[in-house]
C-alpha positions as CSV (number, residue, x, y, z in Angstrom):
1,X,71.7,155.8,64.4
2,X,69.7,153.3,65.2
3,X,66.3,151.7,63.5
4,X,65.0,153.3,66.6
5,X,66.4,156.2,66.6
6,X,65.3,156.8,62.6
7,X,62.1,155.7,63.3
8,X,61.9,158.5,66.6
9,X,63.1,161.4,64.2
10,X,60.4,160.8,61.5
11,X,57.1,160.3,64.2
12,X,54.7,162.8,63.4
13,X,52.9,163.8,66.7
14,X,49.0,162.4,66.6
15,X,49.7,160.8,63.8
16,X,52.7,158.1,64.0
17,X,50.7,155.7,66.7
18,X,53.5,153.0,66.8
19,X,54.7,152.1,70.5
20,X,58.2,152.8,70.6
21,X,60.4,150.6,72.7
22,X,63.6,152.6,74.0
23,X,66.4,150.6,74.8
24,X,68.6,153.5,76.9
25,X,68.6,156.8,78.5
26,X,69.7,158.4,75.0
27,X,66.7,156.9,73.3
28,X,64.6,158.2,76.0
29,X,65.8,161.5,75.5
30,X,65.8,161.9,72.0
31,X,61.9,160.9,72.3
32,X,61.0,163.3,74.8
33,X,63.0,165.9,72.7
34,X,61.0,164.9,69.5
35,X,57.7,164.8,71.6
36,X,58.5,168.2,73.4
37,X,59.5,170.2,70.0
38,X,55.7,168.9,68.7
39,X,54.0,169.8,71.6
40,X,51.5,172.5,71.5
41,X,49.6,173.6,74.7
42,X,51.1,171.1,77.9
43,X,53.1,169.1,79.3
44,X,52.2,167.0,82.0
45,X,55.6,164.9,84.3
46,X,55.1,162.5,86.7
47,X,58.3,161.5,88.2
48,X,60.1,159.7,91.2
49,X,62.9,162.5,91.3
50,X,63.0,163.6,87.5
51,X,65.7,161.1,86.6
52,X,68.7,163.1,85.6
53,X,69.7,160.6,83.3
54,X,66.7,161.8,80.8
55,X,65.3,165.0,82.6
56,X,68.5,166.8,83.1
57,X,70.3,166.5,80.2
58,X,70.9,169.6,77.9
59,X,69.0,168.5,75.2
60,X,65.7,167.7,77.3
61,X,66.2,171.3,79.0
62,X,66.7,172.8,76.1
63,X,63.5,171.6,74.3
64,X,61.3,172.0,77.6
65,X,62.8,175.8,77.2
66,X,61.5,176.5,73.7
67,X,58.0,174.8,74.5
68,X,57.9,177.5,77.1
69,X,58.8,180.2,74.4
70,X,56.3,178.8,72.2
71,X,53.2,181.0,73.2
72,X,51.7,182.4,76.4
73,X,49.6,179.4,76.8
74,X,52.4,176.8,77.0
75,X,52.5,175.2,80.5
76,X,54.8,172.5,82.0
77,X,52.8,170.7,85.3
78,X,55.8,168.3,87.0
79,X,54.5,166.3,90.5
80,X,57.8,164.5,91.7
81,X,57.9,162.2,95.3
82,X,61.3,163.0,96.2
83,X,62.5,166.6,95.9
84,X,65.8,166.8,98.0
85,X,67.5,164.4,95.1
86,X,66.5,167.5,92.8
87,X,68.1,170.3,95.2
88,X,71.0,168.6,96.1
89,X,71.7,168.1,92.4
90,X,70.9,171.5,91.6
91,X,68.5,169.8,88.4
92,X,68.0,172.0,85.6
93,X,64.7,171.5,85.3
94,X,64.1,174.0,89.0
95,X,66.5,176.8,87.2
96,X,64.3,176.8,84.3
97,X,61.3,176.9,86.3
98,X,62.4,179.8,88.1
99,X,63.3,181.1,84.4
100,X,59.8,180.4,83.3
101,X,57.7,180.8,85.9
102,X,54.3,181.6,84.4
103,X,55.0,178.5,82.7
104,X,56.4,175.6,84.6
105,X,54.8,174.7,87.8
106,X,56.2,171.7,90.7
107,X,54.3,169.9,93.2
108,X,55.2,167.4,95.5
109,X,53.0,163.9,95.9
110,X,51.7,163.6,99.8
111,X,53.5,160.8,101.5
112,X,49.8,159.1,102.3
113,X,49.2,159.1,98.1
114,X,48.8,155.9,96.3
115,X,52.8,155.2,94.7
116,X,53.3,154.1,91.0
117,X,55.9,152.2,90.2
118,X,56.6,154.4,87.4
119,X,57.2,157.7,85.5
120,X,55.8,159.1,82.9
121,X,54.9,162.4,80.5
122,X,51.9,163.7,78.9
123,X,52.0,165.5,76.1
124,X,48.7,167.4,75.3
125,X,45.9,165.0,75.1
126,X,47.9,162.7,72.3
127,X,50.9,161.5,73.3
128,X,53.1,159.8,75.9
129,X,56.7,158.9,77.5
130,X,56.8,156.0,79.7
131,X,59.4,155.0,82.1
132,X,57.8,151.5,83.3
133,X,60.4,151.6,86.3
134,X,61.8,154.3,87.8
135,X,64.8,152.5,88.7
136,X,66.0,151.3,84.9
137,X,66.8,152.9,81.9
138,X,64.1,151.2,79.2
139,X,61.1,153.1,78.2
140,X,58.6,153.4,75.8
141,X,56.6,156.4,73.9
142,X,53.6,156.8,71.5
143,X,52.9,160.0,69.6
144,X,49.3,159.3,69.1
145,X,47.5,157.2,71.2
146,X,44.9,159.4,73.2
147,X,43.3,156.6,75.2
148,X,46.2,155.7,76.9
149,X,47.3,159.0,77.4
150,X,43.8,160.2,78.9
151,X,44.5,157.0,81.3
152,X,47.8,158.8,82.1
153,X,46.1,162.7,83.0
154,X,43.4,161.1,84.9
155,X,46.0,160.2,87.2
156,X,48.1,162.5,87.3
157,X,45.1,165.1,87.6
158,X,43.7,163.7,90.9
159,X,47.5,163.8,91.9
160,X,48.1,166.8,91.1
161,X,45.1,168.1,93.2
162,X,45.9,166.5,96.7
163,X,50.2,167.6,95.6
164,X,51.3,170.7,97.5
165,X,54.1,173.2,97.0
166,X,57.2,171.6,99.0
167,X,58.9,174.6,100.6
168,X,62.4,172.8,100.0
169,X,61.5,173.5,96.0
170,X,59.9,176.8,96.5
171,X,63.5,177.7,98.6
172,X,64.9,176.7,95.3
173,X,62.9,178.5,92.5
174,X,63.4,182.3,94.8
């Protein structure tokens, strides 16, 4: 384990407000695990084409599963730009949305809307997951830093209000 890594498994969600600097896909995932498991009400992914590499893996799935189980209230909002990388994969993350659907909802981003370099996660109003390019493996987190976070949901509200249901998805989730 790394210093990372030890440092990821102790972070108290809206309390630990270091930045975390991930140096791989496995440190990305074991953040978004930790993040997800202290979640309470939302989370909030705003993705390129939900990089396997992080948002496919068992142990992601597994904890965006239990966040659902959590309570009634729980919801998982994902906008994504390109969804035929997700089909033709057959991504996890659709199955379990058609598992959980009262709790996990997809848009797509409109071809006309504004493009972001990268991806990223909220979680509740507190924390966030950062993947600065959608193209390379380093990321970083923070369990506790609701300002930048709040920059993140502004965003990725007024996204998620001119996203739309992509039929290729919806074909998917029946």
């Amino acid at each position: 384990m790394n210093d990372v890594t030890e440092k990821i498994q102790t972070a108290v969600f809206r309390e630990t407000n270091d930045t975390f600097k991930l140096k791989s896909y496995a440190d990305g995932q074991q953040a978004l695990v930790h993040l997800f498991k202290q979640a309470n009400v939302s989370i909030k992914i705003y993705s390129h084409s939900l990089c396997p590499a992080l948002f496919n893996s068992s142990a992601v799935i597994e904890a965006c599963e239990q966040f659902c189980l959590k309570n009634h209230r729980t919801q998982i909002h994902i906008i994504v730009e390109e969804t035929r990388s997700l089909t033709q994969i057959s991504h996890r993350l659709l199955s379990l949305a058609h598992k959980h659907s009262s709790s996990i909802f997809l848009k797509k981003m409109k071809a006309d809307s504004p493009k972001r370099n990268d991806d990223y996660v909220c979680i509740d109003r507190s924390a966030y997951f950062q993947l600065p390019s959608s193209q390379h493996y380093e990321s970083i987190c923070n369990f506790s830093d609701a300002h930048r976070t709040a920059i993140f949901l502004t965003h990725f509200n007024d996204a998620w209000d001119v996203s739309f249901i992509d039929p290729e998805l919806r074909a998917q989730l029946l």
